[in-house]
C-alpha positions in Angstrom: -16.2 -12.5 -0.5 -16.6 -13.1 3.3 -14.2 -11.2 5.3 -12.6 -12.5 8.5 -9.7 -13.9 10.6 -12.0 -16.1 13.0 -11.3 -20.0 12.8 -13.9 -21.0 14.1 -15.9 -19.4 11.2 -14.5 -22.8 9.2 -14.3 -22.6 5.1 -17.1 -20.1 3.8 -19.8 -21.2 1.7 -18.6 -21.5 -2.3 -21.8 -19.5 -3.4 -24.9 -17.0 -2.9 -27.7 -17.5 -4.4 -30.5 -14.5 -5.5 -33.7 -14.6 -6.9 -33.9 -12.5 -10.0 -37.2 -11.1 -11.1 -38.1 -14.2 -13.8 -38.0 -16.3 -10.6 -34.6 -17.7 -11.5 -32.3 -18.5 -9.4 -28.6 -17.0 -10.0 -25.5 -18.1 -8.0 -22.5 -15.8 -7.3 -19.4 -17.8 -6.8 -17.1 -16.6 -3.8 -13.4 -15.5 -4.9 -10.3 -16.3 -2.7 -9.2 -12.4 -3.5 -10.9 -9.4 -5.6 -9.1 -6.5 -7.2 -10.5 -2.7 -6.7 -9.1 0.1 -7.5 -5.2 -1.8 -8.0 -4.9 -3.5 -4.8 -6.0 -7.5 -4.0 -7.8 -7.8 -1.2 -8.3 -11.4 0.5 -10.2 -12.9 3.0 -8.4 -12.4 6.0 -6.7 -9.1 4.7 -3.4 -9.9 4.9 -2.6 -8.8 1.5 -0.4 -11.6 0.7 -1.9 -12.5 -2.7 -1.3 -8.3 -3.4 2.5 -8.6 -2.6 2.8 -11.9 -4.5 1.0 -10.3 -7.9 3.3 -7.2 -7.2 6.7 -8.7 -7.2 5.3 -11.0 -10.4 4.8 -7.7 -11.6 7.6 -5.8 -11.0 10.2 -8.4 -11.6 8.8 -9.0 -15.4 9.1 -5.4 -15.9 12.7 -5.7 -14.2 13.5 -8.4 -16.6 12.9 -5.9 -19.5 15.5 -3.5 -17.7 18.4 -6.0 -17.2 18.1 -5.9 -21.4 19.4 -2.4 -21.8 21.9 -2.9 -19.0 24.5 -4.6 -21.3 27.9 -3.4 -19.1 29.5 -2.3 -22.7 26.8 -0.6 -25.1 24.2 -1.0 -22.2 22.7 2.6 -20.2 24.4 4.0 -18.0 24.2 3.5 -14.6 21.9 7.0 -13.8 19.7 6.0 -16.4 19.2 2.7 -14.7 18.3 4.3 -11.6 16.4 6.5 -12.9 14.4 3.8 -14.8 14.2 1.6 -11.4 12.7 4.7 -9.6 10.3 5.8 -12.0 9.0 2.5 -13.4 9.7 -0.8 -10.8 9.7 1.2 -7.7 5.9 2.6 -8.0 4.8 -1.1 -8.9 5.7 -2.6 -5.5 4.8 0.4 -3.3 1.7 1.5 -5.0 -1.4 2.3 -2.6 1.2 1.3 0.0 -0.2 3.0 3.1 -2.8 0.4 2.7 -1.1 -2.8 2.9 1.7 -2.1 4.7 2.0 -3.5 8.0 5.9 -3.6 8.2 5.3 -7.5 8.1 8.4 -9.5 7.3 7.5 -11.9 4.6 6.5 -8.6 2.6 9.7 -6.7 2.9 11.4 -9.7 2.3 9.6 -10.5 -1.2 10.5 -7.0 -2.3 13.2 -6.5 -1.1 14.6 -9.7 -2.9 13.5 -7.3 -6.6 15.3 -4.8 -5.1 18.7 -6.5 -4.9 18.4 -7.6 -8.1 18.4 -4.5 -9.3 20.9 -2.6 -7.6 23.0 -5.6 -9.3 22.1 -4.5 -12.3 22.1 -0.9 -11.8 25.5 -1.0 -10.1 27.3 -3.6 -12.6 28.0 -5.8 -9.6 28.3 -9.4 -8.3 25.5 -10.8 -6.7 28.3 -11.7 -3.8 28.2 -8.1 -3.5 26.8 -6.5 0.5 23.6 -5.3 -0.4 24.8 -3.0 1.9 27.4 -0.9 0.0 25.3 -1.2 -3.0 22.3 0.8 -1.6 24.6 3.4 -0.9 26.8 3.4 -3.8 22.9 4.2 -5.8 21.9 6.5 -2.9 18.5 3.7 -2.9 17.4 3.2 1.2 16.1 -0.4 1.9 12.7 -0.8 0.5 11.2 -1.1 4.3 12.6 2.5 4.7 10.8 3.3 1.6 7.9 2.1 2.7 7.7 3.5 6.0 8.5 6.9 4.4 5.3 6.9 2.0 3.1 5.6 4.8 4.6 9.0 6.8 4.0 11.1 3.5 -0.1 9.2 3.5 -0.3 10.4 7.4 0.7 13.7 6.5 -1.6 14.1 3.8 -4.4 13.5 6.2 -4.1 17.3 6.7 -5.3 18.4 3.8 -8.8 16.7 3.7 -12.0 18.4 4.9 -13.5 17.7 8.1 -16.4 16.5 6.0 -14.1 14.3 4.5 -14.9 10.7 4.8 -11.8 9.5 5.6 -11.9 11.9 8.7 -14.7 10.6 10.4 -12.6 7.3 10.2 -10.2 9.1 12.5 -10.7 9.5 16.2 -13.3 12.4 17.4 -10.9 15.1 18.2 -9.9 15.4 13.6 -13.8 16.4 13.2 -13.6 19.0 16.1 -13.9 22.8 15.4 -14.3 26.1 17.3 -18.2 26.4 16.2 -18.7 22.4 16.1 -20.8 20.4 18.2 -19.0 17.9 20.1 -20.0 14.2 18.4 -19.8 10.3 20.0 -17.0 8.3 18.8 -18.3 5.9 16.0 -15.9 2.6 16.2 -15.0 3.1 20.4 -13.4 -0.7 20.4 -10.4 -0.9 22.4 -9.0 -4.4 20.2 -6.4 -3.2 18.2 -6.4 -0.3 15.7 -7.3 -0.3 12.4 -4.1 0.5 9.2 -5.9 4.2 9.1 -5.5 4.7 12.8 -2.0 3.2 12.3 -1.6 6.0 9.5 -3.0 9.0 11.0 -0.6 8.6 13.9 2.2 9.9 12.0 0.7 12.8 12.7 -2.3 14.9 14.5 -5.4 17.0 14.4 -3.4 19.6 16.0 -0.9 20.2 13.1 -0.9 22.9 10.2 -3.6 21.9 8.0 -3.9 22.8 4.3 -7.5 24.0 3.4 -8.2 23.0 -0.7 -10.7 25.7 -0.4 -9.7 29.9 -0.3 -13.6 29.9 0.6 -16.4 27.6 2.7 -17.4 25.4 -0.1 -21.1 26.5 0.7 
């Protein structure tokens, strides 16, 4: 997969080719998206192929739901909350803090699941303010939601090591210590942050931090 948002790059070429040790020639043929570790990642990493195989996701699994929500020997409607929350909800947020970018056409794909099944969950007709429904199932908007786990991601930035990775993604001053040497920045570039820096600005190098170890790991 070639990764980029240039036009001028034009349509990328449809295979590689590598020379194996027989002397053959092998061609690898270039996907339009590629799944690791649970999220779709596309060319121009956008993520809209990820949301569209989401919702697909989660409104089959929804589907199964609205079968036990008969309104006279159906559940009731905690248990239909509570199977919303525990089994729908983590399908279209998962690995959110990576994806997320508060874009429009996202929350708006969700967030049509998400009024489907407060109908269900709340017996009602779909005339019904969306409104009133979220609070009548104490459920926030799913754009709230969303901006709440990519909070909770920031947060948890805390508790890595300053060895960590991740951390040395982060701007110099989350790698500084008393005893440490002071180190060049890696990515400088002025042009727009990256969805980590977004992240990480929920909160700061200069918070409380949670140490996994009760010694140095050395």
């Amino acid at each position: 997969m070639h990764y980029t948002r240039r036009k001028k790059c034009g349509d990328p070429a449809t295979y590689i080719e590598l020379t194996e040790r027989d002397r053959s020639i092998s061609k690898i043929l270039v996907t339009p998206s590629i799944r690791w570790l649970g999220i779709h990642f596309d060319r121009k990493l956008l993520f809209n192929h990820h949301v569209k195989k989401i919702s697909t996701k989660a409104e089959a699994a929804l589907g199964c739901i609205a079968m036990l929500s008969n309104t006279v020997q159906g559940l009731s409607h905690l248990n239909l909350r509570t199977l919303y929350r525990i089994c729908i909800l983590p399908i279209m947020t998962y690995a959110s803090a990576v994806w997320w970018t508060k874009k429009e056409a996202h929350a708006k794909a969700l967030s049509r699941i998400q009024n489907r099944a407060l109908w269900i969950i709340c017996a009602a007709f779909k005339t019904t303010p969306i409104q009133a429904l979220e609070i009548e199932a104490a459920i926030p908007p799913i754009h709230l939601h969303l901006d709440y786990l990519e909070r909770k991601a920031g947060i948890r930035l805390n508790r890595l090591s300053i060895a960590n990775p991740v951390i040395h993604r982060l701007p110099t001053a989350w790698t500084q210590t008393e005893n440490s040497a002071p180190r060049q920045e890696t990515n400088p570039s002025p042009k727009g942050n990256t969805q980590l820096i977004r992240v990480a600005a929920h909160t700061a190098h200069t918070h409380e931090q949670v140490f996994s170890f009760l010694l140095p790991p050395w």
